[in-house]
C-alpha positions as CSV (number, residue, x, y, z in Angstrom):
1,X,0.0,0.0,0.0
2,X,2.6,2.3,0.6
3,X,4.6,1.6,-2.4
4,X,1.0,2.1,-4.5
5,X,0.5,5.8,-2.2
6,X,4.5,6.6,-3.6
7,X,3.6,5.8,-7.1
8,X,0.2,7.6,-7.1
9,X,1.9,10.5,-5.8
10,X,4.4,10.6,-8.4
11,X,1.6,10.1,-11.3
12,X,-0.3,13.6,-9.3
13,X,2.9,15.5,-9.0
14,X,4.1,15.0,-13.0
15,X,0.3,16.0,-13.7
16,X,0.2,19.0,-11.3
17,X,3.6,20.3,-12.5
18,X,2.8,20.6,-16.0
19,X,-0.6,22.6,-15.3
20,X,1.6,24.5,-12.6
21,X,4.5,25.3,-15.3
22,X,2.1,26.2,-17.9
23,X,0.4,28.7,-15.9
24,X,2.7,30.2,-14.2
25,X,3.8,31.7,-17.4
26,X,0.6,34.2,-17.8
27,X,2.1,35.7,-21.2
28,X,2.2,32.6,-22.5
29,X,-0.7,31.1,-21.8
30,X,-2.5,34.3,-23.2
31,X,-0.6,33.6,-26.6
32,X,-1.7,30.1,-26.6
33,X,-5.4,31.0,-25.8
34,X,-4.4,33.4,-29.1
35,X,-2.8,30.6,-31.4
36,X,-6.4,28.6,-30.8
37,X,-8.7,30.9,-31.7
38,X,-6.9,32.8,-34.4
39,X,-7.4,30.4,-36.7
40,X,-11.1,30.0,-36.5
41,X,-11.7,33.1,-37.6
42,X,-9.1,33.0,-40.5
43,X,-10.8,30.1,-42.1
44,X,-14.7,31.7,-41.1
45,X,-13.9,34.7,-42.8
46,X,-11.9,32.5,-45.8
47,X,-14.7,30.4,-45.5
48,X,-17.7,33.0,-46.4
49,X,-16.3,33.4,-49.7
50,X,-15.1,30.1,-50.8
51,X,-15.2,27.4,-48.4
52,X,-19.3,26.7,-48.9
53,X,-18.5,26.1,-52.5
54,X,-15.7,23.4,-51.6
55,X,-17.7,21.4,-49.5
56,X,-20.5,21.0,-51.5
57,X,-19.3,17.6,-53.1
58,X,-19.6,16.1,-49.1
59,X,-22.9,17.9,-48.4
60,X,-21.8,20.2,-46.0
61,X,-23.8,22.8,-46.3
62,X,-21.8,25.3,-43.7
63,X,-18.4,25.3,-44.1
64,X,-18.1,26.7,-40.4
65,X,-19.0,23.7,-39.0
66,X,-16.8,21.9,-40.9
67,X,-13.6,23.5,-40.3
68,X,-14.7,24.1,-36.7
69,X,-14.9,20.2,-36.0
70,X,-11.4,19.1,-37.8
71,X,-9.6,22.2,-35.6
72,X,-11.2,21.3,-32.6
73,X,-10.2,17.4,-32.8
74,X,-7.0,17.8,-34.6
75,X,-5.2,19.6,-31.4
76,X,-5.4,15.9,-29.6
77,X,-3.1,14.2,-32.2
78,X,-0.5,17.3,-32.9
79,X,-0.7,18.1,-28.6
80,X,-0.6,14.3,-27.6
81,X,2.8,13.4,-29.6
82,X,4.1,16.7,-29.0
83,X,3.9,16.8,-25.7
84,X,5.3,13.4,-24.7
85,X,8.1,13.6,-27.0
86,X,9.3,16.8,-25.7
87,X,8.7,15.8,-22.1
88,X,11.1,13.0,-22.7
89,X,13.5,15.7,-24.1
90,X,13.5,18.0,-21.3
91,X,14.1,15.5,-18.6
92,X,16.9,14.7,-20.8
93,X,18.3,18.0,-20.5
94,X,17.5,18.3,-17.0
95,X,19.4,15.0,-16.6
96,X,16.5,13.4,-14.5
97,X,15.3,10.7,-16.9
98,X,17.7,8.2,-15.4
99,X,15.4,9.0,-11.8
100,X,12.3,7.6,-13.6
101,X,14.2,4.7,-14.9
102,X,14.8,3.5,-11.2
103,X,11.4,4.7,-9.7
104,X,8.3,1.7,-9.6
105,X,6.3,3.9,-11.9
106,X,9.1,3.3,-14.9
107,X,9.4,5.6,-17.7
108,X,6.4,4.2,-20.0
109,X,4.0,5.2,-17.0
110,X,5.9,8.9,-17.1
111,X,4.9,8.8,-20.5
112,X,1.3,8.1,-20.6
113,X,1.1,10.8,-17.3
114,X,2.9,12.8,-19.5
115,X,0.1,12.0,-22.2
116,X,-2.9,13.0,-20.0
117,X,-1.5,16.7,-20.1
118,X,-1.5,16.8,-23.4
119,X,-5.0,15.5,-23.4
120,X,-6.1,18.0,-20.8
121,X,-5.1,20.8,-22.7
122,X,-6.2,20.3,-25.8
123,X,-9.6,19.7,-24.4
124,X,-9.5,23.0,-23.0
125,X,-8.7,23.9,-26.4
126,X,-11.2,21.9,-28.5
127,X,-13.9,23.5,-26.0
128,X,-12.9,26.9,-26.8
129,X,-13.2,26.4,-30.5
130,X,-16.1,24.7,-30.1
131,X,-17.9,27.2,-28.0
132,X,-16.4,29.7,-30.9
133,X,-18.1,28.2,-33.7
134,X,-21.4,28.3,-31.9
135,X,-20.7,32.1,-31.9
136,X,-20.2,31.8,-35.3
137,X,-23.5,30.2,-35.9
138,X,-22.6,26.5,-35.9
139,X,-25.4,24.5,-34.3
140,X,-24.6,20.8,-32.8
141,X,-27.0,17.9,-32.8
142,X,-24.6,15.9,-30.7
143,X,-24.8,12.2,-30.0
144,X,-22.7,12.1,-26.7
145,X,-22.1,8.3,-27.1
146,X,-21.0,8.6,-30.4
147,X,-19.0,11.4,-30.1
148,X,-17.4,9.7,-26.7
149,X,-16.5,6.4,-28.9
150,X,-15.0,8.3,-31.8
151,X,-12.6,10.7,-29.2
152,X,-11.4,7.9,-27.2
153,X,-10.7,6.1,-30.4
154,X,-8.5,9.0,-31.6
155,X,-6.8,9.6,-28.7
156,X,-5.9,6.0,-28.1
157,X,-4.8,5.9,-31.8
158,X,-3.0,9.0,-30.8
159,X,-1.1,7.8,-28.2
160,X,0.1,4.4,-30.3
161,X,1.9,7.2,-32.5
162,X,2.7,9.1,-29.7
163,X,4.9,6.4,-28.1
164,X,6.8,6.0,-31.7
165,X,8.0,9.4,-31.4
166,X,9.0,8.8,-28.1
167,X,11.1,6.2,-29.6
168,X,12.8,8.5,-32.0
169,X,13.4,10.9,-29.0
170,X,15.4,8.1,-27.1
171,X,17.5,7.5,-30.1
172,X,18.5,10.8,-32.2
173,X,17.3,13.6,-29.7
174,X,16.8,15.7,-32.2
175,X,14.7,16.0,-35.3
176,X,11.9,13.7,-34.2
177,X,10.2,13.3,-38.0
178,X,7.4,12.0,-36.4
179,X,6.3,14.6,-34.5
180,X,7.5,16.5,-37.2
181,X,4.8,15.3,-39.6
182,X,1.5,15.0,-37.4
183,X,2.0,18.6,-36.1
184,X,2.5,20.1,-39.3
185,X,1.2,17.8,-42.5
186,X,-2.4,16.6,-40.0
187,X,-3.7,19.6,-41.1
188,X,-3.2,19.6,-44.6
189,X,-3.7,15.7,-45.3
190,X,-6.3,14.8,-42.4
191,X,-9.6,16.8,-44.3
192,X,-9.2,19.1,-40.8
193,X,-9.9,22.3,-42.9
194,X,-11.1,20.6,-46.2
195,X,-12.4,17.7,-47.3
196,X,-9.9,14.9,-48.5
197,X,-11.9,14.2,-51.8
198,X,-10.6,17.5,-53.5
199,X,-7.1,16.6,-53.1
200,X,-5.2,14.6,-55.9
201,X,-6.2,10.9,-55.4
202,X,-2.6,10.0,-54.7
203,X,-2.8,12.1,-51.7
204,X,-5.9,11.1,-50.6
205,X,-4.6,7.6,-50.3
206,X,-2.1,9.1,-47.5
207,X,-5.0,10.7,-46.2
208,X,-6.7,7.6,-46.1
209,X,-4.0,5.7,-43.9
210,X,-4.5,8.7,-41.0
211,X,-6.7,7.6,-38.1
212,X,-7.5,11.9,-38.0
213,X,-9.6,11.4,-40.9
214,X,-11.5,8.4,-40.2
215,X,-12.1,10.2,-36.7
216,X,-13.3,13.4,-38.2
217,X,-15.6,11.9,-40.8
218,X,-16.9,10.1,-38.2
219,X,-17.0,13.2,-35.6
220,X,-18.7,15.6,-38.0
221,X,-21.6,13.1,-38.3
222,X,-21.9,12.6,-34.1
223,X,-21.8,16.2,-33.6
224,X,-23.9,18.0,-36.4
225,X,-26.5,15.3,-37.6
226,X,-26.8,13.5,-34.1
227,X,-25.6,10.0,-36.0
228,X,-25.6,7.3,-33.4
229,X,-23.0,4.4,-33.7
230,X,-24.5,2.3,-36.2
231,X,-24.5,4.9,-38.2
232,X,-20.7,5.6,-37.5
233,X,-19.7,2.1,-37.1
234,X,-17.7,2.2,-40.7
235,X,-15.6,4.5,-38.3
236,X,-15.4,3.1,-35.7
237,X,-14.2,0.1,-36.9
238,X,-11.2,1.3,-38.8
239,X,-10.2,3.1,-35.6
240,X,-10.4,-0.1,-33.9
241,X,-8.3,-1.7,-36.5
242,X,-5.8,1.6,-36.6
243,X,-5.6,1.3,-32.4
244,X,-5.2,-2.6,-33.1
245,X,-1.6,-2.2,-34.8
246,X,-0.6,1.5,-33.6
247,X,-0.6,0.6,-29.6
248,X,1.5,-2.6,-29.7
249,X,3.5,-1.2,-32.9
250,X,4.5,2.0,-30.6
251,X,4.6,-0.1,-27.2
252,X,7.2,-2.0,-29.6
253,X,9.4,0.7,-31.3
254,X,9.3,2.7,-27.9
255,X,10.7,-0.7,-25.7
256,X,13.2,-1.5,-28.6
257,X,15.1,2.1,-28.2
258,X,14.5,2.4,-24.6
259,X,16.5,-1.0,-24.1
260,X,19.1,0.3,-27.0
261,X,19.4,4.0,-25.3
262,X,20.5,1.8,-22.0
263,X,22.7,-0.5,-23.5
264,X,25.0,2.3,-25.6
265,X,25.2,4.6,-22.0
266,X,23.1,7.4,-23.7
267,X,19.4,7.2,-22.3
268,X,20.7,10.8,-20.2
269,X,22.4,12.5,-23.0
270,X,21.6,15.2,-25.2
């Protein structure tokens, strides 16, 4: 029991300190709040002109709500991977990764407490945006199951790929072109700000391979036409299958480096 009370205290404290770091710095946290919202209204005001034309082909008939959805939901895959990744960097520069090495908790429980931050915050984000595009005119017919299913099914997609960047961390440190990609290209390939089917069909193939897009289809239906899961099941199921290899596949990579990392003397370096 009081090895359990150590461990649960460690899991509260790496939680605690993020939120603690993160608002401590008021500036900051001001210019976040900025870099969330901003870009809703870009794409609303791109979006009275154009984007009702482009998303006619998917019978959207309010491009708002569209756009509004995929930025929402697209903060938990570029949050999730970015956050762990660069948590396992910092405690490398700190030179305190070796501490979570010894401690009972391990450093694969550090990193899916690391994770939950990452989840936390983008959901303080994804409400934002969400209570923006209502603003904006956007009206939800939300099927709370569904939409539950489909989140939980991305994040735990999420974190599968999230645990593969981690695994690049271990090894090169720098240049994590994992990371790299889903916090930069997810926006452009995962139909987050328009649909896939516009794109050239060789892209939409990589769009195709992206749990984000399977999640968002699937999303928009939950939250603006009230679709219940039989009616999202299509999605759901591919999720399953994406969650099916992505997990172990991560688990995997992230075990293989971790052991290598300790074997070549460099698990603290940077």
């Amino acid at each position: 029991m009081e090895i359990k009370g150590i461990i649960s205290k460690l899991y509260a404290f790496l939680y605690i300190r993020g939120f603690k770091v993160w608002s401590s710095y008021r500036t900051q946290v001001i210019l976040t709040v900025l870099s969330w919202t901003l870009p809703v209204f870009t794409y609303y005001f791109i979006g009275t002109s154009l984007g009702n034309k482009v998303v006619q082909d998917i019978h959207v008939t309010n491009y708002t709500s569209f756009f509004v959805i995929g930025l929402a939901f697209q903060g938990y895959v570029s949050s999730v991977i970015t956050t762990i990744s660069q948590r396992i960097r910092n405690e490398q520069l700190y030179g305190t990764i070796e501490y979570y090495v010894l401690s009972k908790s391990g450093v694969l429980s550090f990193l899916i407490y690391s994770a939950i931050w990452g989840f936390t915050i983008n959901t303080i984000n994804a409400v934002i945006i969400l209570t923006i595009g209502d603003l904006l005119g956007v009206r939800y017919e939300i099927n709370i199951l569904s939409t539950l299913v489909l989140t939980l099914l991305l994040i735990s997609s999420t974190l599968g790929i999230a645990f593969m960047s981690a695994a690049f961390t271990m090894i090169i440190k720098q240049g994590n072109p994992i990371s790299f990609f889903f916090s930069t290209f997810t926006t452009l390939l995962g139909g987050v700000v328009f649909p896939v089917t516009i794109m050239p069909s060789e892209v939409t193939y990589v769009s195709y391979t992206l749990p984000l897009t399977w999640a968002l289809n699937g999303l928009r239906n939950a939250m603006l036409y009230g679709y219940g899961i039989f009616q999202v099941l299509k999605c759901i199921e591919i999720l399953l299958l994406f969650n099916i290899i992505l997990i172990p596949l991560g688990l995997l990579m992230y075990s293989f480096s971790f052991k290598k990392a300790r074997e070549k003397g460099t698990l603290g370096e940077y």
